[in-house]
Legacy VTK file of the C-alpha trace (Angstrom):
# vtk DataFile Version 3.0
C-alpha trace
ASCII
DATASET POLYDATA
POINTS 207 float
7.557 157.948 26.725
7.185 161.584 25.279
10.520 162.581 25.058
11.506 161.736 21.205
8.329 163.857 20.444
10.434 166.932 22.551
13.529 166.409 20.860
14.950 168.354 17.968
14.610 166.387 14.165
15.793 166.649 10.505
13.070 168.634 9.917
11.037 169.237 12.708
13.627 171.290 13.511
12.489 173.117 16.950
16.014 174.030 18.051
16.542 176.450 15.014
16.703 180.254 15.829
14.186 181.202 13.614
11.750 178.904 15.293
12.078 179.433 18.725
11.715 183.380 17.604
8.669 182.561 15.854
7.091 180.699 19.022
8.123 182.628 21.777
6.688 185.657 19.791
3.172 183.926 18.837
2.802 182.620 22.507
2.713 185.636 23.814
1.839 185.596 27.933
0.178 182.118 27.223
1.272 180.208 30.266
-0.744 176.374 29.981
0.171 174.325 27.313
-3.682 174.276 25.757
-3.165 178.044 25.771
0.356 177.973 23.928
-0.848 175.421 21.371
-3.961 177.168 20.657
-1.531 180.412 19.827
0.843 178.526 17.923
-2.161 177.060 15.901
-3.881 179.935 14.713
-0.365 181.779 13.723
0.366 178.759 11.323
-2.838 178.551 10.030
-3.553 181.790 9.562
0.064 183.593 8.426
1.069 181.395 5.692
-1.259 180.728 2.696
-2.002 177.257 1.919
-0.228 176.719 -1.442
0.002 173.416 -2.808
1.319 174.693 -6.563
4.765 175.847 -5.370
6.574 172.563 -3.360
10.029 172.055 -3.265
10.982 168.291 -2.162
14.448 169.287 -1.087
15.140 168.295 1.910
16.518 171.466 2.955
13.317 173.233 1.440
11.205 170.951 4.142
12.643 171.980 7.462
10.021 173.964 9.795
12.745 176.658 9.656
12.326 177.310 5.870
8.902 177.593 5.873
8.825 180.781 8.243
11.429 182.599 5.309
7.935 182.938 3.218
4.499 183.325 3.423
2.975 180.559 2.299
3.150 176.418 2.210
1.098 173.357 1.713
-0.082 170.802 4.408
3.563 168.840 5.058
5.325 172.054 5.848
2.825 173.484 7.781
2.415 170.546 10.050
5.676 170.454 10.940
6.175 173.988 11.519
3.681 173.537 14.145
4.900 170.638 15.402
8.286 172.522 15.997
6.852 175.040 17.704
4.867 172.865 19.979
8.082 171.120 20.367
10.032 175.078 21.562
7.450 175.340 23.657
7.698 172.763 25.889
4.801 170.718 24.125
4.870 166.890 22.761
4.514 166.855 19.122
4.166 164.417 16.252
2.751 164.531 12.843
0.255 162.155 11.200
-0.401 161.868 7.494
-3.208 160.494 5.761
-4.704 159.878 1.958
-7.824 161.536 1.631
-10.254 162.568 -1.258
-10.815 166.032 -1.847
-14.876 166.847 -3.360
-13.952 170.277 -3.727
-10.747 170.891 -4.954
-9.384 173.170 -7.458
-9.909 172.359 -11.032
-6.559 173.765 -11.500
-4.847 171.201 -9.048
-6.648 168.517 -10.227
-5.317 168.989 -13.384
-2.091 169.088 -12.024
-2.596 165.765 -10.129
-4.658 164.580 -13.097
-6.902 162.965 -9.798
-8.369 164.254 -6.841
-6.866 162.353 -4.044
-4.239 163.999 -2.042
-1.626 161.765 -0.722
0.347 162.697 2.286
-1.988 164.922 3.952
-0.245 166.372 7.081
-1.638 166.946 10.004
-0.270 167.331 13.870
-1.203 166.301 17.343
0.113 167.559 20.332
0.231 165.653 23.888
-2.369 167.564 26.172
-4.144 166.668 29.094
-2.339 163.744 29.105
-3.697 162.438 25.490
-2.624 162.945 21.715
-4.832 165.932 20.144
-5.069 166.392 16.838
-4.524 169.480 14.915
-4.450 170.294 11.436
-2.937 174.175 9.867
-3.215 173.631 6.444
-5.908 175.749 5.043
-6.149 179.444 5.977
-8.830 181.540 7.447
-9.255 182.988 3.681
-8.791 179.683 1.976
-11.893 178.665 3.653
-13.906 181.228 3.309
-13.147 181.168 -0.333
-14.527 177.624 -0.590
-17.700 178.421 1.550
-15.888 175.725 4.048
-16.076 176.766 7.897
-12.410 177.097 8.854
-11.234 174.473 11.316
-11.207 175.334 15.223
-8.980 173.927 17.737
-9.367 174.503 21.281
-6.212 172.342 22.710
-9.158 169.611 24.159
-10.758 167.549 21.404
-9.188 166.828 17.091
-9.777 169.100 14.582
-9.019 167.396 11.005
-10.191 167.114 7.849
-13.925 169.158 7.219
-16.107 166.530 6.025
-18.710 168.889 4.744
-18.907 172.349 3.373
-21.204 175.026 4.388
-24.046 174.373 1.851
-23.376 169.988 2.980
-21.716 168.935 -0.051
-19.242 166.780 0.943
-15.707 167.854 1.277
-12.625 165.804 2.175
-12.775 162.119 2.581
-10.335 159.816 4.397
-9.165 157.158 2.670
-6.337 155.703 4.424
-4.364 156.797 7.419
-0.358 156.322 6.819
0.223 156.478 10.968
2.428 158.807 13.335
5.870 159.487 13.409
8.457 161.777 14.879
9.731 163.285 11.931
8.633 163.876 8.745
9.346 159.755 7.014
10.927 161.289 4.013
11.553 158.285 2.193
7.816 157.074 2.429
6.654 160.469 1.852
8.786 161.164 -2.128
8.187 156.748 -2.588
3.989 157.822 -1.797
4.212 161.047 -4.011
6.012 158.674 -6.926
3.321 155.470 -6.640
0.706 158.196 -7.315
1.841 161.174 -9.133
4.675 159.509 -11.403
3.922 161.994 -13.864
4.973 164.263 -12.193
8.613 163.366 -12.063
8.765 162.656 -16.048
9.767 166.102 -16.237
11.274 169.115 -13.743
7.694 169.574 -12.374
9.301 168.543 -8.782
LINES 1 208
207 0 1 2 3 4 5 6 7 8 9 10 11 12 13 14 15 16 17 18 19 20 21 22 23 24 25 26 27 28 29 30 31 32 33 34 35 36 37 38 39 40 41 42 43 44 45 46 47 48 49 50 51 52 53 54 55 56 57 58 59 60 61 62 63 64 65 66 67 68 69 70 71 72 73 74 75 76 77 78 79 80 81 82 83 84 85 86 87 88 89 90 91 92 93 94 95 96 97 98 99 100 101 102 103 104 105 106 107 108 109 110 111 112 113 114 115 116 117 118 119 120 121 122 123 124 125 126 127 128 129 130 131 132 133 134 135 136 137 138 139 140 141 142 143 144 145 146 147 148 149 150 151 152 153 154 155 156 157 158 159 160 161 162 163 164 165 166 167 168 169 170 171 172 173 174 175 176 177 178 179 180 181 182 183 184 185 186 187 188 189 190 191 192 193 194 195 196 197 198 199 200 201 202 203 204 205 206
């Protein structure tokens, strides 16, 4: 049943070089899978900056492998490049996305967006224990702490999302709709999504 969430994928790309470097490194003398995906968690959420001003739709650009040639990427790349490790490791991996409403965001990204609903909001869940746990690596340690948000925790048994609430109980992100699970990053929904809500965006050489 699991085994399309082991294989290699377009851009979930766990048979690359780079990536099985990257996770055998980070995993250290983890030997369980909860220990490994713990590891592999923290590394992506911790060593590249959540950036969501500098995204390159290529597909080339959005391959797991690409993201570990910098320091920094937003949700989508992140999420996979932890699904691809889970995925050199041994572990089951997919990625979910959802739309969700963000009470806190930048003013400078919701200028950008000219809204502040984020569509496409990646997340990842790895088969442990014999169930789907989700996972999500986009915001850094320092991101959060920035925010006054607690920094999301994941101990390989129960989800960690989206914070709903900040540290001072303002709320924070909101789901608003839940796009599913795949495989693979759905590329075509994913640029069709960004278009139905951003289309301003495209007028130009913005993306």
């Amino acid at each position: 049943m699991n085994e399309i969430y082991l294989r290699p994928a377009e851009f979930i790309n766990s048979d690359s070089v780079e990536v099985m470097r990257f996770t055998q490194n980070k995993i250290g003398n983890a030997t369980t899978p909860i220990e490994k995906a713990v590891k592999l968690y923290y590394a992506v959420r911790d060593e590249f900056i959540y950036n969501p001003f500098d995204i390159n739709l290529n597909r080339e650009a959005l391959k797991a492998s690409s993201l570990l040639k910098r320091n920094h990427g937003y949700c989508v790349e992140k999420a996979c490049l932890l699904g691809a490790c889970a995925r050199a490791a041994g572990i089951p991996s997919r990625l979910g996305f959802a739309k969700v409403r963000n009470h806190i965001g930048t003013d400078k990204l919701e200028q950008i967006l000219k809204t502040n609903v984020l569509v496409f909001h990646g997340y990842t869940e790895f088969f442990l224990n014999d169930k789907w746990v989700k996972a999500t690596p986009a915001f850094n340690k320092e991101l959060c702490v920035k925010l006054n948000v607690e920094p999301l925790e994941f101990n390989g048994l129960e989800d960690s999302i989206f914070q709903s609430f900040n540290q001072e109980g303002n709320q924070y992100m909101e789901y608003l709709h839940d796009y599913g699970n795949f495989d693979d990053v759905p590329y075509e929904l994913f640029i069709s999504e960004l278009k139905a809500h951003y289309p301003h965006l495209f007028e130009g050489t913005h993306w």
